[in-house]
C-alpha positions as CSV (number, residue, x, y, z in Angstrom):
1,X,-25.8,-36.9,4.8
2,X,-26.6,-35.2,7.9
3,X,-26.4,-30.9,7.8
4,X,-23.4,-31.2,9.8
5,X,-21.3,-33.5,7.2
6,X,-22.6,-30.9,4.1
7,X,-21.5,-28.1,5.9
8,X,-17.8,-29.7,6.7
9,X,-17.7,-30.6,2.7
10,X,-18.8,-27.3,1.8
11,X,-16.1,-25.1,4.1
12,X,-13.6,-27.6,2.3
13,X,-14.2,-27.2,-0.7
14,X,-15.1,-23.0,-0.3
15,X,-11.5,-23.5,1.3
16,X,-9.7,-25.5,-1.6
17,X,-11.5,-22.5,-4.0
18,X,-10.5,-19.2,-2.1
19,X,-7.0,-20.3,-0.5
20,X,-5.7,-22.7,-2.6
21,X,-3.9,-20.6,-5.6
22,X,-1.9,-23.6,-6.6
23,X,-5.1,-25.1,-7.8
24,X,-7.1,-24.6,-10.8
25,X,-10.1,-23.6,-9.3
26,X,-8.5,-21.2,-6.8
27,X,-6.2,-20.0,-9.7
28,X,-9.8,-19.0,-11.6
29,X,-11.2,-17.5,-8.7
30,X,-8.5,-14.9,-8.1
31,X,-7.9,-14.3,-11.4
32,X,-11.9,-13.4,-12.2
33,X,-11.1,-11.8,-8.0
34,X,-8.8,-9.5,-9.6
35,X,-10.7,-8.4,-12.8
36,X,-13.4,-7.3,-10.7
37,X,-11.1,-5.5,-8.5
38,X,-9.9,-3.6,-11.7
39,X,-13.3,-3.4,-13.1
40,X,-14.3,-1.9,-9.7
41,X,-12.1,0.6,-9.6
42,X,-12.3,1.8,-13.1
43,X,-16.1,2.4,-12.3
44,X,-15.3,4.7,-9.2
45,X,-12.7,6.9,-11.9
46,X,-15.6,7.1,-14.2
47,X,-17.8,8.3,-11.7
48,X,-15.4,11.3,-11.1
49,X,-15.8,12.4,-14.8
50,X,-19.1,14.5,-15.2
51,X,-20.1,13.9,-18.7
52,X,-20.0,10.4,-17.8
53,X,-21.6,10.2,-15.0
54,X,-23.7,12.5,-15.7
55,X,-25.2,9.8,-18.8
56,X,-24.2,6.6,-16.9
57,X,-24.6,7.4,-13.2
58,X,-27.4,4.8,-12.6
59,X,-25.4,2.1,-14.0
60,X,-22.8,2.6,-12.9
61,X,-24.0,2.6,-8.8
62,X,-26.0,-0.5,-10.2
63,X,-22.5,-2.4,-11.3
64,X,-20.5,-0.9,-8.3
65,X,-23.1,-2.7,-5.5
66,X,-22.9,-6.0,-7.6
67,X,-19.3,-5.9,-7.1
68,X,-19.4,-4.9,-3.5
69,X,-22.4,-7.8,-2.9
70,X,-19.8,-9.7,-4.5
71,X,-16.8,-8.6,-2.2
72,X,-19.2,-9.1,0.8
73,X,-20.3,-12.5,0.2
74,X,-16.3,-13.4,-0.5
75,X,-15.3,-12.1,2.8
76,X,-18.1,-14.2,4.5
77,X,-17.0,-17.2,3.1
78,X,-13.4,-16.1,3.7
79,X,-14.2,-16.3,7.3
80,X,-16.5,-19.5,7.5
81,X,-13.6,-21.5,5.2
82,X,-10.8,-21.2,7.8
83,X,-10.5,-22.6,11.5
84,X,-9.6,-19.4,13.0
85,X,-11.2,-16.9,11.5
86,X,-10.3,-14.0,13.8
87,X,-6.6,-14.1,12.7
88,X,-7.6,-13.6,8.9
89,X,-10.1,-11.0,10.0
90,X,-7.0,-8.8,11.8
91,X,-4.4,-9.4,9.4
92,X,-3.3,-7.2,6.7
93,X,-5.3,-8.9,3.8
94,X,-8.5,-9.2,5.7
95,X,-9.2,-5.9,7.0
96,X,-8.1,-4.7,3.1
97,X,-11.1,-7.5,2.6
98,X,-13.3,-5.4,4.7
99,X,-12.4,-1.7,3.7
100,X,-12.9,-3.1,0.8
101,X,-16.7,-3.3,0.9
102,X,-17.1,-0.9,3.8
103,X,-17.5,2.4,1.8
104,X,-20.7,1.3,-0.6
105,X,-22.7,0.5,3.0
106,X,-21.2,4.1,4.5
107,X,-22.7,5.8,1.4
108,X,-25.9,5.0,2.5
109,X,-25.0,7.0,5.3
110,X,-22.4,9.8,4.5
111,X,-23.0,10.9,0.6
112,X,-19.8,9.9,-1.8
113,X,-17.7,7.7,0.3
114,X,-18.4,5.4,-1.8
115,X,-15.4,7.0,-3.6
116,X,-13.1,5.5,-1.2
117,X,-13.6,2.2,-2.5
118,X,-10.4,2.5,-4.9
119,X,-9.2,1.3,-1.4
120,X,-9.7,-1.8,-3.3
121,X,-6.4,-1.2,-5.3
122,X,-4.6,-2.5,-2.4
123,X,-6.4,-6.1,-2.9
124,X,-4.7,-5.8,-5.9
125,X,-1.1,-7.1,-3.6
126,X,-2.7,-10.3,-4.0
127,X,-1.3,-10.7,-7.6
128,X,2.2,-11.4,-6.3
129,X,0.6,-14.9,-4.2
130,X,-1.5,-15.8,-7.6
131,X,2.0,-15.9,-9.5
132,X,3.3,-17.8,-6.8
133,X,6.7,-17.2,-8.1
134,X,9.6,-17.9,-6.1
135,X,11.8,-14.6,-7.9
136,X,8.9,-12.2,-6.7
137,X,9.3,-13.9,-3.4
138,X,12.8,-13.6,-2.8
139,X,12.8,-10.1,-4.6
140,X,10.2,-8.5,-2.3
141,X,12.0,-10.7,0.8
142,X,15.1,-8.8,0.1
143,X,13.5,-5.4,-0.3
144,X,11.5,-5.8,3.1
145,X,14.7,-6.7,4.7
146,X,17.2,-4.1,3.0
147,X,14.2,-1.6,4.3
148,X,13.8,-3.0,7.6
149,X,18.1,-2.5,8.2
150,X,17.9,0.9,6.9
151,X,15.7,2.3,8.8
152,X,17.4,3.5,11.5
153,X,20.0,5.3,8.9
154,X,16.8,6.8,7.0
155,X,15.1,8.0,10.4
156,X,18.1,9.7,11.7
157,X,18.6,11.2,7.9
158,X,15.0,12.5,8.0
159,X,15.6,14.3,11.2
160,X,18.5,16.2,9.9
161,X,16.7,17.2,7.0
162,X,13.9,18.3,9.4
163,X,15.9,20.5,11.2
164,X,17.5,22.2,8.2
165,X,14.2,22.8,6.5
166,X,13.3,24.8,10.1
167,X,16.9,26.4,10.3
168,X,16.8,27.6,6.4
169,X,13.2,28.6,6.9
170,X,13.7,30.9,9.5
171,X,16.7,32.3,8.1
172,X,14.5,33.2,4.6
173,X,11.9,34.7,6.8
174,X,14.5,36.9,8.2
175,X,16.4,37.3,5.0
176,X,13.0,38.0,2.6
177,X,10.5,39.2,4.9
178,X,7.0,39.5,4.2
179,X,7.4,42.0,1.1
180,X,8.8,38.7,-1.1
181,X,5.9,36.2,0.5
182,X,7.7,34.8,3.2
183,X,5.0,36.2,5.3
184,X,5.6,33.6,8.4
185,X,8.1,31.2,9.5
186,X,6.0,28.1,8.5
187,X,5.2,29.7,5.1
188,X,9.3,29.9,4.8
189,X,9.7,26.4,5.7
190,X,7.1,25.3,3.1
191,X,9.0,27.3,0.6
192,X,12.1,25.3,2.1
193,X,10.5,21.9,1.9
194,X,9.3,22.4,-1.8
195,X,12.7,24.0,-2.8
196,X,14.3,21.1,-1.4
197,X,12.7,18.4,-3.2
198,X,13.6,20.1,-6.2
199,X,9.4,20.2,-6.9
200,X,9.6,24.6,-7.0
201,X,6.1,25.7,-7.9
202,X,7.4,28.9,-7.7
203,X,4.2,30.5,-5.9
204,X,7.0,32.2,-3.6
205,X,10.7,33.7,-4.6
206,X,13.7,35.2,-3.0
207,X,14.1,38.3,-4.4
208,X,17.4,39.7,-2.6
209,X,21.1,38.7,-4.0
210,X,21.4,36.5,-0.3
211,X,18.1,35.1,-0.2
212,X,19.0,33.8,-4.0
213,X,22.2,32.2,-3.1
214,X,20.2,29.9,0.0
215,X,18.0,29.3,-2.9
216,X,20.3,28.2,-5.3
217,X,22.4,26.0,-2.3
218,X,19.3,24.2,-1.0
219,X,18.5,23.3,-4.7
220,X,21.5,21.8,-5.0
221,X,21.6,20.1,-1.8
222,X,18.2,18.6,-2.8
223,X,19.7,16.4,-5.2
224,X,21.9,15.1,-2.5
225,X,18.7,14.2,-0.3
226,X,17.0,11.9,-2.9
227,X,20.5,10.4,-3.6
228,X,21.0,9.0,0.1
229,X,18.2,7.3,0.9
230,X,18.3,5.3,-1.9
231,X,22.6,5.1,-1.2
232,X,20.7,3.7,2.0
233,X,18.8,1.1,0.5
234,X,20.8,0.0,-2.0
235,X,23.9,-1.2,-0.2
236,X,21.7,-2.9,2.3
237,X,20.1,-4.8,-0.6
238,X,24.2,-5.3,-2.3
239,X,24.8,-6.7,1.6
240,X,21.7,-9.5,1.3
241,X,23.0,-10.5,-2.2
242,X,26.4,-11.2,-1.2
243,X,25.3,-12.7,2.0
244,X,23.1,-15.3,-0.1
245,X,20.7,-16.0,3.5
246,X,17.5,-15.6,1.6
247,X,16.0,-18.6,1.2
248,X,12.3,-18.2,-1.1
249,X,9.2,-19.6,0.8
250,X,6.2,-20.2,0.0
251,X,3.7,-17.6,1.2
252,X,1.7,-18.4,4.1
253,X,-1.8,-19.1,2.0
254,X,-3.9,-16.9,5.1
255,X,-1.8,-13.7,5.1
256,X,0.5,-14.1,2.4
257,X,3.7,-13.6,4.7
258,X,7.1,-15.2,2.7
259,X,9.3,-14.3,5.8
260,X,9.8,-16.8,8.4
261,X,12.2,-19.7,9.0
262,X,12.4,-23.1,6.7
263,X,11.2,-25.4,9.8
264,X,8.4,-22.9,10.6
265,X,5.1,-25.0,11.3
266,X,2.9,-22.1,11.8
267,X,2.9,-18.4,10.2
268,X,4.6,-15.4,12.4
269,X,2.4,-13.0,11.4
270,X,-1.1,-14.5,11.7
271,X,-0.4,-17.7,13.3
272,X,-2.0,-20.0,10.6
273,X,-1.0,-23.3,9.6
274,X,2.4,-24.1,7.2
275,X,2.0,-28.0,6.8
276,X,-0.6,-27.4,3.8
277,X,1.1,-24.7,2.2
């Protein structure tokens, strides 16, 4: 057997491991995939408490380049398993793949970016094509689309409540003045944003009887805000259920994409191959 001919069987069967979920080798791999991703992560939270780091720090850099080494020789054989690899390397999961390991190498370079590697919680998204279950798919097919019709309702919304947060802002800056901490327009219109959203940290506080009664309106009126997006979203997704038009696929095994028609031979999104799905 000729290099050639071992290299063909070995991209097959790094192919059948990595891509094929509905295997039993590929269902092993992502499951060990995803304890290390948790593992990972749990190592960069540890490394933010002192006392623990302090006693464990060598250990744990030692088990967090492992696990990158680990991530890095993954994506390499990612890329060498498929026929086009440039389409996984610019799709959503593959440049996840590669922020994934990028911030252990930048370390070497820029001290404690190595802290962006829970990053890797997004790889993590991949649990949903391990399950491989048709409810998840038509559940998250349903959400994508309710989202995608409301967002022209949500977008116009946001603007209005842009507006009033610089319209009530300026009025409080008027009303309050500087001697109750509304020392600028923008400071006003944070107090405005954080009063609105019903969060109220109280660092800042009307103080005269009109500046109270905006205060008390826009708190009110903030529990109309977080009502009607989700009004939004919820009759769009009431309007999919009773049209009954989603139809579960199975995800394309390159990008993980569920959305595109039944006859479909290749993926929208990245263009792969549906036959072998």
């Amino acid at each position: 057997m000729n290099f050639l001919s071992t290299y063909t069987l070995f991209r097959k069967k790094v192919y059948v491991v990595i891509y094929k979920t509905n295997t039993k080798a590929g269902r092993l791999f992502d499951l060990i995939l995803l304890g290390l991703i948790l593992f990972s992560i749990l190592l960069v939270m540890m490394e933010t408490v002192s006392e623990f780091n302090l006693k464990y720090h060598s250990y744990l850099i030692t088990f967090e380049w492992i696990i990158t080494i680990l991530f890095t020789i993954e994506y390499i054989f990612r890329i060498l398993s498929i026929n086009k690899p440039v389409r996984y390397i610019f799709s959503f999961y593959g440049i996840i793949d590669l922020l994934a390991i990028l911030p252990m190498y930048l370390s070497l370079i820029i001290t404690g970016s190595n802290i962006l590697t829970v990053i890797r919680a997004l790889r993590l998204l991949r649990l949903f094509k391990i399950l491989n279950n048709p409810q998840f798919t038509t559940q998250s097919l349903k959400l994508k689309r309710a989202l995608e019709a409301s967002k022209g309702k949500i977008v116009v919304f946001i603007y209005f409540v842009l507006i009033s947060t610089i319209i009530i802002g300026s009025a409080m800056y008027l009303i309050e003045g500087k001697e109750s901490g509304f020392t600028s327009i923008p400071t006003s219109i944070y107090w405005t944003i954080v009063t609105l959203t019903t969060v109220g940290y109280g660092d800042i506080s009307p103080q005269t009887p009109l500046g109270q009664f905006i205060a008390s309106f826009v708190m009110i009126m903030g529990y109309g805000i977080i009502a009607v997006p989700t009004g939004i979203v919820s009759a769009e997704i009431n309007k999919i259920n009773k049209s009954k038009d989603i139809t579960p696929q199975n995800p394309c095994i390159n990008c993980n994409n569920t959305d595109y028609p039944g006859n479909a031979k290749f993926c929208p999104q990245c263009g792969h191959s549906l036959e072998n799905n």
